[in-house]
BABANU-737526 format. One record per atom (N, C-alpha, C, O, CB): residue number from 1; atom name; x, y, z. Coordinates in steps of 0.05 Angstrom, whole numbers. Last residue first. Glycine has a CB too. Layout:
DONU  drenti  lumlo       u       v       w
DONU     NUM     CA       X       Y       Z
...
***
This chain:
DONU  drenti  lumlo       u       v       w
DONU     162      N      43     -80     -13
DONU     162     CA      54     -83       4
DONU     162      C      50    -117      16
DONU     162      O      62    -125      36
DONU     162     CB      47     -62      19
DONU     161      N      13     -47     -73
DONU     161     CA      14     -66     -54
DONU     161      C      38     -66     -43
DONU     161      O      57     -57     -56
DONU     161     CB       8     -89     -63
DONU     160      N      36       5     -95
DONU     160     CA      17       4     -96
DONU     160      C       1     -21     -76
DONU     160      O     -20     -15     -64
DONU     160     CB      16       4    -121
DONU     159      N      96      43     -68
DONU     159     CA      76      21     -80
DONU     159      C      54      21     -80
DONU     159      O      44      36     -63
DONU     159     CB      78       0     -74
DONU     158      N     117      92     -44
DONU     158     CA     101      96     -72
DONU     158      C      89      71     -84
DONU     158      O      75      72    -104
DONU     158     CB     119     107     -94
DONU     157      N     156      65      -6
DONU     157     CA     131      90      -4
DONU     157      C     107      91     -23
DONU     157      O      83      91     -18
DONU     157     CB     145     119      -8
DONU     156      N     189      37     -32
DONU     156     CA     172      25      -9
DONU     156      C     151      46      -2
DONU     156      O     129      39       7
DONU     156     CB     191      18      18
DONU     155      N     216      59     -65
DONU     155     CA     195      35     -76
DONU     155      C     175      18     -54
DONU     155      O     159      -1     -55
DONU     155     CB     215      10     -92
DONU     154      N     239     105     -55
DONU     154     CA     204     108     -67
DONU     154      C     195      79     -68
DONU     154      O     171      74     -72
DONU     154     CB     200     122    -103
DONU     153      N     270      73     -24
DONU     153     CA     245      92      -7
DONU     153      C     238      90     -18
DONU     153      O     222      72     -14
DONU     153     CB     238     115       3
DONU     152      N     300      51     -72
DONU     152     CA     297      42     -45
DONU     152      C     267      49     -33
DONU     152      O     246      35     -33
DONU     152     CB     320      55     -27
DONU     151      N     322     102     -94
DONU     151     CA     302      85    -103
DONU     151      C     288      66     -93
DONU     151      O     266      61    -101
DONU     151     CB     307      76    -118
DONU     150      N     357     120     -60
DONU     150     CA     329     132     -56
DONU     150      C     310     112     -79
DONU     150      O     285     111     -78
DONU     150     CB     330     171     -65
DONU     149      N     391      74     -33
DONU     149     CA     387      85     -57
DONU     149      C     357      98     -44
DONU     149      O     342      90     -27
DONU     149     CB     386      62     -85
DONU     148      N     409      39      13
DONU     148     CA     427      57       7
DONU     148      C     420      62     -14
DONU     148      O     439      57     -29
DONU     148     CB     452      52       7
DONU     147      N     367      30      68
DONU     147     CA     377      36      41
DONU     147      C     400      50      29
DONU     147      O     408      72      37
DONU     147     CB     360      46      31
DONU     146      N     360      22     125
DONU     146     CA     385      12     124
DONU     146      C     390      21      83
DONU     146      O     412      18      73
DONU     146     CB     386     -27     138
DONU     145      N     308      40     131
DONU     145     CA     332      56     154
DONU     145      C     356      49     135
DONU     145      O     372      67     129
DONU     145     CB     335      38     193
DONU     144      N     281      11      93
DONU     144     CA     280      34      97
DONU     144      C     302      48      99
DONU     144      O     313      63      83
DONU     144     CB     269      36     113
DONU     143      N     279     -34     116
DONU     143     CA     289     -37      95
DONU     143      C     297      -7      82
DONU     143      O     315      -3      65
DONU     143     CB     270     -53      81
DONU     142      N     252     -34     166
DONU     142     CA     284     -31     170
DONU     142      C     298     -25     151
DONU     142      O     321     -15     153
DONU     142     CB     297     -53     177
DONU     141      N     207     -23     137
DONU     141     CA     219       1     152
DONU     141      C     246     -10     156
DONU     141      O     265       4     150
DONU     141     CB     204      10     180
DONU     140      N     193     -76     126
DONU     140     CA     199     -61     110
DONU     140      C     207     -32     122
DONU     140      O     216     -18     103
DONU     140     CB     179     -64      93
DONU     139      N     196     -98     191
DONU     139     CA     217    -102     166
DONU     139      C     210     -95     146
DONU     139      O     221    -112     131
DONU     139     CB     226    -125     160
DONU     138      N     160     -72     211
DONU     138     CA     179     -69     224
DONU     138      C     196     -80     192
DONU     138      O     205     -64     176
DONU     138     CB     179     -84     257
DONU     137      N      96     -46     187
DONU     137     CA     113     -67     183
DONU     137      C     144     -60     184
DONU     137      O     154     -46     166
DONU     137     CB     106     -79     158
DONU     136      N      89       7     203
DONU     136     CA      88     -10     227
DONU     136      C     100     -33     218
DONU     136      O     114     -45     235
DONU     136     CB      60     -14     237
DONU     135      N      95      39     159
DONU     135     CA     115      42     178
DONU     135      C     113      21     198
DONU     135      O     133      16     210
DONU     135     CB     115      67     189
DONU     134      N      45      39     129
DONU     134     CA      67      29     118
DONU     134      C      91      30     146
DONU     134      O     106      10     144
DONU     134     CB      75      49      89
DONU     133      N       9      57     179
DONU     133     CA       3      41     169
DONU     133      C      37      22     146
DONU     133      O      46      -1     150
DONU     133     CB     -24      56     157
DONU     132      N      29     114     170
DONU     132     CA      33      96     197
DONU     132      C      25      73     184
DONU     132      O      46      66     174
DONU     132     CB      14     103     225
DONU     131      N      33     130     120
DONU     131     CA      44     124     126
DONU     131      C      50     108     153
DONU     131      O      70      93     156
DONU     131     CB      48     138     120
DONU     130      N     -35     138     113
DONU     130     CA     -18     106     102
DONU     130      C      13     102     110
DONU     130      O      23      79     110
DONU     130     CB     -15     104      64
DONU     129      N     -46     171     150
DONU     129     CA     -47     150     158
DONU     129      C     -33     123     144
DONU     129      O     -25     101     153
DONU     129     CB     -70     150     161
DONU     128      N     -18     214     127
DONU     128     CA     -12     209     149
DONU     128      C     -21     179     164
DONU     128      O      -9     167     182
DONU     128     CB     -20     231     159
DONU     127      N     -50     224      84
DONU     127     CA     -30     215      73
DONU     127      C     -12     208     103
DONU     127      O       9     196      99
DONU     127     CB     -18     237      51
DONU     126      N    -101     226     109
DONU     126     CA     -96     206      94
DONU     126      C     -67     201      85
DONU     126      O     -59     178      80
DONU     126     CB    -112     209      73
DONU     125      N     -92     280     132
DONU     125     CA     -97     259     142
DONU     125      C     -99     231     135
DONU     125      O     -98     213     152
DONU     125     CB    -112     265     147
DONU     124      N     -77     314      77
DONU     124     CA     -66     312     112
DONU     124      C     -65     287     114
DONU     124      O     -48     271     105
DONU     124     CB     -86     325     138
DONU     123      N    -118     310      42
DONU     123     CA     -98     298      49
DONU     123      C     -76     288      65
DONU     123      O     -64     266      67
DONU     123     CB     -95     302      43
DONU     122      N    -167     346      62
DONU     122     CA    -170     324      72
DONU     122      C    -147     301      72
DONU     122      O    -147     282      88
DONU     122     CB    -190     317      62
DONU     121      N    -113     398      43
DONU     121     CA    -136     385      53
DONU     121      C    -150     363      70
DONU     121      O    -143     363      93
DONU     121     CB    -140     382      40
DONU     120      N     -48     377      29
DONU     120     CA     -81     398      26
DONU     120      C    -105     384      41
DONU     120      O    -109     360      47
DONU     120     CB     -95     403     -12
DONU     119      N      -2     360      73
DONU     119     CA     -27     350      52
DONU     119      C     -40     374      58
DONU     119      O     -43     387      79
DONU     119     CB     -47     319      58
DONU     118      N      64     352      74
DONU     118     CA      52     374      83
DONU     118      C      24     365      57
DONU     118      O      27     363      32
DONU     118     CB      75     409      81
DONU     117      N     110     310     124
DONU     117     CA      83     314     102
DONU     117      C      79     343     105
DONU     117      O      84     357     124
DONU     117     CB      52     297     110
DONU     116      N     166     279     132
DONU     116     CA     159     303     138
DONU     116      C     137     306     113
DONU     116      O     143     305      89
DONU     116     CB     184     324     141
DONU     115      N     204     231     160
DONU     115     CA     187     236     141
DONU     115      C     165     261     146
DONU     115      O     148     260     164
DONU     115     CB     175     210     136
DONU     114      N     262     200     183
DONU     114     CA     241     237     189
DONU     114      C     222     237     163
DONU     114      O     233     246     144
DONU     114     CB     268     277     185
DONU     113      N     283     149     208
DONU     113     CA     270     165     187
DONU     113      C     253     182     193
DONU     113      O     233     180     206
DONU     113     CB     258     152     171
DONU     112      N     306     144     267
DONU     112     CA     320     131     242
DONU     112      C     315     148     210
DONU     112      O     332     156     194
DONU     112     CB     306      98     240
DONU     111      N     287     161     318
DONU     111     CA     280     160     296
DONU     111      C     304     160     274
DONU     111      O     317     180     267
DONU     111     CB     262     179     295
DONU     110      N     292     140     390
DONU     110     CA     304     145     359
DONU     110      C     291     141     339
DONU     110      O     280     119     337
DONU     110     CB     322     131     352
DONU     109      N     256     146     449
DONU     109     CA     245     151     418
DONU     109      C     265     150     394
DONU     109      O     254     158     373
DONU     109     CB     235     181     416
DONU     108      N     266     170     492
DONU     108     CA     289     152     484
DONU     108      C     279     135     465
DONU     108      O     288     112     461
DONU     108     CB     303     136     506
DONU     107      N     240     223     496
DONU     107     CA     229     183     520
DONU     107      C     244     170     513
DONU     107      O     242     148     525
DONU     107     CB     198     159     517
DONU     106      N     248     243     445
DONU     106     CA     244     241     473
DONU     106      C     233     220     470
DONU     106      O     221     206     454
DONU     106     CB     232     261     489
DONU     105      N     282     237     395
DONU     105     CA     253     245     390
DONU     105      C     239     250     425
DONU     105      O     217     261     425
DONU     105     CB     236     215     369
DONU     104      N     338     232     373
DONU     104     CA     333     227     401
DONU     104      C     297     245     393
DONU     104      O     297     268     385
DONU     104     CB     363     246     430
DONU     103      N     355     204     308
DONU     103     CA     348     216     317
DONU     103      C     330     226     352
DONU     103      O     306     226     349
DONU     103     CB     345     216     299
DONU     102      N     411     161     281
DONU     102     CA     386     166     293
DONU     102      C     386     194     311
DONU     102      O     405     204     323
DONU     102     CB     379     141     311
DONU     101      N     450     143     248
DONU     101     CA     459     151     275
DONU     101      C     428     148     292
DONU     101      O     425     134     311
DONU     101     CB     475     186     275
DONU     100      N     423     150     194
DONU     100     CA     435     130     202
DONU     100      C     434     127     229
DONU     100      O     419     110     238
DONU     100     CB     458     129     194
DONU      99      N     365     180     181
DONU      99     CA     392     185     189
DONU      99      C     406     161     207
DONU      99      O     399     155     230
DONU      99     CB     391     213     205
DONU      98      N     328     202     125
DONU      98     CA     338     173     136
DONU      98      C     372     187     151
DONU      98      O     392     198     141
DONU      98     CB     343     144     101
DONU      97      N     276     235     107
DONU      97     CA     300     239     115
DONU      97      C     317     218     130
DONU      97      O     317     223     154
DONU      97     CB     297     259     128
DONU      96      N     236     253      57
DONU      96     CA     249     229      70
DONU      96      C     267     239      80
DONU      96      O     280     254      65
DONU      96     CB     256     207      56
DONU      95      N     175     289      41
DONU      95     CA     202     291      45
DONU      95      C     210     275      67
DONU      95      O     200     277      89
DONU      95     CB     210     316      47
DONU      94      N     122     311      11
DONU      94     CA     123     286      29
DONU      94      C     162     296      37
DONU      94      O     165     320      32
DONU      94     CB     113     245       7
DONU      93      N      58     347      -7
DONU      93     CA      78     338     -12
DONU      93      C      89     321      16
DONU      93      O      76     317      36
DONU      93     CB      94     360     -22
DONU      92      N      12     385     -33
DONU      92     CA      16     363     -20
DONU      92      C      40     353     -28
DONU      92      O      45     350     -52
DONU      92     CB      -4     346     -22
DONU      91      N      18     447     -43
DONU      91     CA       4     426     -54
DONU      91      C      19     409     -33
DONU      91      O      36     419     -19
DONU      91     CB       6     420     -87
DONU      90      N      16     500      -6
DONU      90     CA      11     506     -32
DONU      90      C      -3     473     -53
DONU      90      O     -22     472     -68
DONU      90     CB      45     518     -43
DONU      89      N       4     521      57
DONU      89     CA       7     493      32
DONU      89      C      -2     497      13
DONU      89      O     -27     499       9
DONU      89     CB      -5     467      35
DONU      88      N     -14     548      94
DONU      88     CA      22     549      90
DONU      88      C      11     537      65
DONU      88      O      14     554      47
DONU      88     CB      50     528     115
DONU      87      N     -66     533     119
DONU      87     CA     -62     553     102
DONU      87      C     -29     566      83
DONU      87      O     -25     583      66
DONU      87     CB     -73     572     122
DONU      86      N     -55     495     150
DONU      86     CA     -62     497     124
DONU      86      C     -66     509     103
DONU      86      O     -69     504      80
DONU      86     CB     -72     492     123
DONU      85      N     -37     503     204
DONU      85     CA     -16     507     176
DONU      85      C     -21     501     156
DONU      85      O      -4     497     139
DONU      85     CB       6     498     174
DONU      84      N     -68     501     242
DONU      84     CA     -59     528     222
DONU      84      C     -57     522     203
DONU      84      O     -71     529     184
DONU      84     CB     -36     542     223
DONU      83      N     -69     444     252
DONU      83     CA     -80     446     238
DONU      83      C     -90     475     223
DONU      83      O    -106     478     205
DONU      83     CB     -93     432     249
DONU      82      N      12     441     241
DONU      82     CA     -11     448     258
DONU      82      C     -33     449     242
DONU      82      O     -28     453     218
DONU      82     CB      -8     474     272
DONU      81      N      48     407     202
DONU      81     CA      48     423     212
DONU      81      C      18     418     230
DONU      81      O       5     397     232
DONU      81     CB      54     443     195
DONU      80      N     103     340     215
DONU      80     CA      80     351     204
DONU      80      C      59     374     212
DONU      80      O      47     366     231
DONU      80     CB      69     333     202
DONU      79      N     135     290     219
DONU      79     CA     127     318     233
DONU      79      C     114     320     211
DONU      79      O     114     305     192
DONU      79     CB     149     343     243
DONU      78      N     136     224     232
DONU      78     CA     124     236     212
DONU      78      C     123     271     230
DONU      78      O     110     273     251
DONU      78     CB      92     217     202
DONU      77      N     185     175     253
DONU      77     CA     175     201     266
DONU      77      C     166     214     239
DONU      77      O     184     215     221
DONU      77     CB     199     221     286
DONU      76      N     211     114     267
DONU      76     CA     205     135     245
DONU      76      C     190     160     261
DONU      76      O     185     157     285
DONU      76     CB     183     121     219
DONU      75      N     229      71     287
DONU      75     CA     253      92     280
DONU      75      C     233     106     261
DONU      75      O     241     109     237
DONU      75     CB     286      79     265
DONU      74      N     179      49     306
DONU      74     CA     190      29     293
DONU      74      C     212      48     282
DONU      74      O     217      39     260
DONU      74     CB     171      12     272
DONU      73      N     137     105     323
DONU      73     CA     145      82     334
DONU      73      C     158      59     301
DONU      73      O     145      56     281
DONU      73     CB     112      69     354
DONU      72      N     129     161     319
DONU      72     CA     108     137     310
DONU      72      C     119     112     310
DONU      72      O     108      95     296
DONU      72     CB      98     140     282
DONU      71      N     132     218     335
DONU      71     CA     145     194     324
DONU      71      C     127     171     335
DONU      71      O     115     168     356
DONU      71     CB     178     192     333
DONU      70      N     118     279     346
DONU      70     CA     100     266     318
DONU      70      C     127     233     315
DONU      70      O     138     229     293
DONU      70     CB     100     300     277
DONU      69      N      85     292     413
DONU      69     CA     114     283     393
DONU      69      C      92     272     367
DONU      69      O      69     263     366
DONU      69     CB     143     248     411
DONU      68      N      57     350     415
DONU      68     CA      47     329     413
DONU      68      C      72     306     401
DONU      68      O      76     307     376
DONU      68     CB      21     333     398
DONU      67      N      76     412     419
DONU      67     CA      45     401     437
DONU      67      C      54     368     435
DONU      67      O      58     358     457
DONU      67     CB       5     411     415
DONU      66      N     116     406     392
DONU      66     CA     126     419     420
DONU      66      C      90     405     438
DONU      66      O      85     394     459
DONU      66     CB     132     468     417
DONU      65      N     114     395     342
DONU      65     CA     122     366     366
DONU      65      C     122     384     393
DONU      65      O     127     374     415
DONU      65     CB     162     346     361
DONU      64      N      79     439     323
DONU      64     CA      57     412     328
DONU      64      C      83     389     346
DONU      64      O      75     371     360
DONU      64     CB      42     393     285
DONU      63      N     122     468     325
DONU      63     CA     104     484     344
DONU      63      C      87     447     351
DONU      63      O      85     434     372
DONU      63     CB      79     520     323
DONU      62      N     143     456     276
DONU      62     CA     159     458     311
DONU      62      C     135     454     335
DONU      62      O     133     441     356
DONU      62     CB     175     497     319
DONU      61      N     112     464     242
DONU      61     CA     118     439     241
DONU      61      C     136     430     267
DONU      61      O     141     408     275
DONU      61     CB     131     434     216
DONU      60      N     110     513     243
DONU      60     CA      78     504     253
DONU      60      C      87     472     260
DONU      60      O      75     457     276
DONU      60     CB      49     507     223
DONU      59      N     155     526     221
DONU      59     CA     153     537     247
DONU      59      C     134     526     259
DONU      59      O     135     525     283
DONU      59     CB     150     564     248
DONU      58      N     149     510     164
DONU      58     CA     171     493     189
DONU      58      C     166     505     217
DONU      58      O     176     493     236
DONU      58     CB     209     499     182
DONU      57      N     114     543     142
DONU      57     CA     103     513     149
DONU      57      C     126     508     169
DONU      57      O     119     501     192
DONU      57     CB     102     489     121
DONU      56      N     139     590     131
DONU      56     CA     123     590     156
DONU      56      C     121     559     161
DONU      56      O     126     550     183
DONU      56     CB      91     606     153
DONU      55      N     163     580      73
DONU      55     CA     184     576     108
DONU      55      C     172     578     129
DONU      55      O     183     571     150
DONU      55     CB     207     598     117
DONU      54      N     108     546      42
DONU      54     CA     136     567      48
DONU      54      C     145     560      71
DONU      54      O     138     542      86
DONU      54     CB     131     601      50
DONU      53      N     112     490       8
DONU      53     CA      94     494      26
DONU      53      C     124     521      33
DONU      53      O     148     518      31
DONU      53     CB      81     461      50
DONU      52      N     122     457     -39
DONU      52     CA      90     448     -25
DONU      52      C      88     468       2
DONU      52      O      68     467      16
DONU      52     CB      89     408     -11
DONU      51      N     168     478     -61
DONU      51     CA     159     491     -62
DONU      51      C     119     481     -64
DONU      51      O     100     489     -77
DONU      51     CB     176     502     -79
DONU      50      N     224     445     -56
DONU      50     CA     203     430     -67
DONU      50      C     177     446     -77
DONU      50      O     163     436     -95
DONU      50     CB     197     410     -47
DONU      49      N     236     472      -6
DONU      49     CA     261     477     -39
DONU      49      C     237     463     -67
DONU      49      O     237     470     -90
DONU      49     CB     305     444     -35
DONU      48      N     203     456      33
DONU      48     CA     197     487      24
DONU      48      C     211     492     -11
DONU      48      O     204     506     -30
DONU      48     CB     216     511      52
DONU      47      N     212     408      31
DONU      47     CA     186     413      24
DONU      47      C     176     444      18
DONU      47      O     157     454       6
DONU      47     CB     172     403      45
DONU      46      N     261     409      55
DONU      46     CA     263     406      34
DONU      46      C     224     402      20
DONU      46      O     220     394      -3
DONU      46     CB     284     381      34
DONU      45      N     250     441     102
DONU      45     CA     274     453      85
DONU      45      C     264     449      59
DONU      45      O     259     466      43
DONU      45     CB     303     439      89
DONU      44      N     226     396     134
DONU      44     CA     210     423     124
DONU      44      C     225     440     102
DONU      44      O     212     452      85
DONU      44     CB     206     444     149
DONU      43      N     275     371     145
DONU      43     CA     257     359     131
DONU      43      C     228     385     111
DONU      43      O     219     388      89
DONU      43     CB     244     336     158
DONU      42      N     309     404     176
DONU      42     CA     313     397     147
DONU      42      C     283     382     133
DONU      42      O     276     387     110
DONU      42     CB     342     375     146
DONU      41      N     273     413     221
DONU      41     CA     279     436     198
DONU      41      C     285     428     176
DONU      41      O     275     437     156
DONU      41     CB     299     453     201
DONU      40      N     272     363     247
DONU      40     CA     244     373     234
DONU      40      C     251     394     209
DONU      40      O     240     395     187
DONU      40     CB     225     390     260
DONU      39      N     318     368     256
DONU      39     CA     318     344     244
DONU      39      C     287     351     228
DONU      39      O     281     345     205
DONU      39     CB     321     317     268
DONU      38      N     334     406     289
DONU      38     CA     343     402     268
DONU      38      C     334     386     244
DONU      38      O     339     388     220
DONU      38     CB     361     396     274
DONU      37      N     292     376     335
DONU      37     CA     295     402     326
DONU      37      C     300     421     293
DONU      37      O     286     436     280
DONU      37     CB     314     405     341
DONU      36      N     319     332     351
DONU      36     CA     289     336     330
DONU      36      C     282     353     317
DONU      36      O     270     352     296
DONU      36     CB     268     336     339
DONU      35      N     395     344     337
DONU      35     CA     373     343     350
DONU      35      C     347     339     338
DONU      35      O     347     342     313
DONU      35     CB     374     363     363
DONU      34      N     430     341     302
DONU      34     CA     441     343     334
DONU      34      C     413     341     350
DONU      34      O     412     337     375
DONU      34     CB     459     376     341
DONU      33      N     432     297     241
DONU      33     CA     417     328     255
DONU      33      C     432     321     291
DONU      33      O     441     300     299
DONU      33     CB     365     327     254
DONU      32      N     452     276     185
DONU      32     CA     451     282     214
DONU      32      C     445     296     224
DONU      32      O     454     318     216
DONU      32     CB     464     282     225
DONU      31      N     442     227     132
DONU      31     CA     443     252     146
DONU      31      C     449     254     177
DONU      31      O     449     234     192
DONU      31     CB     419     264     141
DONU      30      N     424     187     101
DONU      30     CA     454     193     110
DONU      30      C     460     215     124
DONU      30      O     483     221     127
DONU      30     CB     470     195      91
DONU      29      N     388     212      41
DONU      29     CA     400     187      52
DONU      29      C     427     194      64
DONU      29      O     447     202      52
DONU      29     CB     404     164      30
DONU      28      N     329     242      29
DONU      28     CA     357     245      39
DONU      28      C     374     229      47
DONU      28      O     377     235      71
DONU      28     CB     357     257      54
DONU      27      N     285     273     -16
DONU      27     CA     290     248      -6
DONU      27      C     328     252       6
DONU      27      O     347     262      -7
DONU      27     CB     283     223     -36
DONU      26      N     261     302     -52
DONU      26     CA     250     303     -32
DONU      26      C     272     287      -8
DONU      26      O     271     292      16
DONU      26     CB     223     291     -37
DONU      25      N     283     282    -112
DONU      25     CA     298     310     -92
DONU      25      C     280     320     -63
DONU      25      O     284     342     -53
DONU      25     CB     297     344    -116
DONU      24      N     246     241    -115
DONU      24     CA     281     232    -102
DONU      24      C     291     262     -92
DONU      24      O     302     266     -71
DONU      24     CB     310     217    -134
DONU      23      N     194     254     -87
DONU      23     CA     213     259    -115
DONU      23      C     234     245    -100
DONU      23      O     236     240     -75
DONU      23     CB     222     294    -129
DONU      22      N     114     254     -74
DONU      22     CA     148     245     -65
DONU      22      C     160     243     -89
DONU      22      O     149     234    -110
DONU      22     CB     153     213     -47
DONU      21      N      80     286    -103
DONU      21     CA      83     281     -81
DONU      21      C     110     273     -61
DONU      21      O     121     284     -42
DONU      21     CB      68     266     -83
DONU      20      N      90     268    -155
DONU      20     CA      93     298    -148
DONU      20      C      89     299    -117
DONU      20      O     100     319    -107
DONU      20     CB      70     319    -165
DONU      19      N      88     216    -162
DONU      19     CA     105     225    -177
DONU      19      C     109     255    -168
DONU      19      O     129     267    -175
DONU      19     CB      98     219    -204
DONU      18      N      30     216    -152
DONU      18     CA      53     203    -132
DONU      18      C      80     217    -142
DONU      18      O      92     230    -125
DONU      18     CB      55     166    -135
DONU      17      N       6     235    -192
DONU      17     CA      -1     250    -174
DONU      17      C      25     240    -150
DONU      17      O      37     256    -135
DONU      17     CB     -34     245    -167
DONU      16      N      16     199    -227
DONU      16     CA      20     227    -233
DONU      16      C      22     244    -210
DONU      16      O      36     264    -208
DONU      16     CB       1     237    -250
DONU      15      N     -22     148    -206
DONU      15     CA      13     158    -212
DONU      15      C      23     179    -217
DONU      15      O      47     180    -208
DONU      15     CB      25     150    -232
DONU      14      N     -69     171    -206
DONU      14     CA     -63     173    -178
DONU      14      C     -22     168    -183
DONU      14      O      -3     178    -171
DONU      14     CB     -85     143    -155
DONU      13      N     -83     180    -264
DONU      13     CA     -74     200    -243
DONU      13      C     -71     195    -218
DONU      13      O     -70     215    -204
DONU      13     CB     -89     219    -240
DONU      12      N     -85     120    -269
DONU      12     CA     -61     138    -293
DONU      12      C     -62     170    -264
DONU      12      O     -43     176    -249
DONU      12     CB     -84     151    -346
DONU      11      N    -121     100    -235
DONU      11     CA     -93      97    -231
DONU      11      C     -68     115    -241
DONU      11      O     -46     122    -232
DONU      11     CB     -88      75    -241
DONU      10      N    -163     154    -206
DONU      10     CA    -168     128    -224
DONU      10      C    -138     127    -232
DONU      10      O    -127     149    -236
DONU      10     CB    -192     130    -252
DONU       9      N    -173     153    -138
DONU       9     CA    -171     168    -168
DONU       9      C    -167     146    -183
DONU       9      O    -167     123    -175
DONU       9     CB    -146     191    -172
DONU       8      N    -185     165     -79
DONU       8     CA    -208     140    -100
DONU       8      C    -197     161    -124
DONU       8      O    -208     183    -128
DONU       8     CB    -257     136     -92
DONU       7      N    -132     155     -32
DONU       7     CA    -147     170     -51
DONU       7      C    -160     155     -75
DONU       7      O    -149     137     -88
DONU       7     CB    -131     189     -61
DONU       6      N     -98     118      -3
DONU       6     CA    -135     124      -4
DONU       6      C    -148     137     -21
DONU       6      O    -172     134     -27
DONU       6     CB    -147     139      16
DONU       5      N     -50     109     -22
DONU       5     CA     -71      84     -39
DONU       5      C    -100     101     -25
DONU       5      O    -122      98     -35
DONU       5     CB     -65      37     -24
DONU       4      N      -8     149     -21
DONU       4     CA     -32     155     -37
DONU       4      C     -54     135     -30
DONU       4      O     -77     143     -31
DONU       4     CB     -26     155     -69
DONU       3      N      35     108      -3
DONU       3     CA      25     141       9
DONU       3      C       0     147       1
DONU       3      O     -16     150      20
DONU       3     CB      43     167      -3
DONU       2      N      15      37     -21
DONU       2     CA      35      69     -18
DONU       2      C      15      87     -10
DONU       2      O     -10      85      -8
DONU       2     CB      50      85     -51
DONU       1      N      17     -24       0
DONU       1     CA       0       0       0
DONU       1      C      18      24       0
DONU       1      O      33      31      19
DONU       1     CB     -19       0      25
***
């Protein structure tokens, strides 16, 4: 099941539509941040260079772990902005951030992968749930943590079955 599978579109555009959602220039293999902190910024960084969403979104995207941690158990953590910050979003978009070392998320939380959303609309929420949903199978997430190609991610993000 990829990112998209809720949306009821008919296939030729729900590929088109994936294809603009998550890019390989979304996507980061190998990184390091000193903190969640950091770790939220780059990810917002690259959704802002991607141009789904301006430089306010990363501040809403602070603001939503300061109320609520956004890590989701198995090394992944989805940030993602406030229900403000819909007004930040130009279109729906996704950005990978895989950091070897891991990331301290609190409670002794490492996140491995920062996946950072920004959905229009009712997308938000859908594109937030397939990712929990893709993330809970512990070994395709390890498959994840440990890639060494962004072709890797899209092929675990962007499938159609799982």
């Amino acid at each position: 099941m990829g990112i998209l599978n809720f949306f009821k579109e008919k296939k030729k555009e729900k590929k088109e539509k994936l294809d603009k959602v998550l890019t390989k220039d979304t996507i980061v293999l190998g990184a390091e941040a000193e903190n969640k902190t950091e770790a939220i910024e780059m990810g917002g960084q690259l959704l802002v260079d991607g141009g789904y969403v301006p430089s306010e979104y990363i501040e809403e995207m602070k603001e939503r772990e300061e109320k609520v941690s956004t890590y989701m158990g198995n090394g992944v953590a989805i940030p993602h902005g406030t229900a403000d910050a819909k007004k930040y979003i130009n279109k729906s978009g996704v950005s990978v951030i895989q950091f070897p070392d891991g990331v301290d998320f609190g409670d002794g939380n490492m996140a491995y992968l920062v996946i950072s959303i920004a959905g229009e609309g009712d997308q938000h929420l859908k594109i937030l749930q397939n990712l929990a949903t893709i993330c809970q199978d512990e070994d395709e997430t390890k498959k994840m943590i440990k890639a060494d190609s962004k072709e890797i991610i899209c092929e675990k993000l962007l499938a159609e079955e799982v």
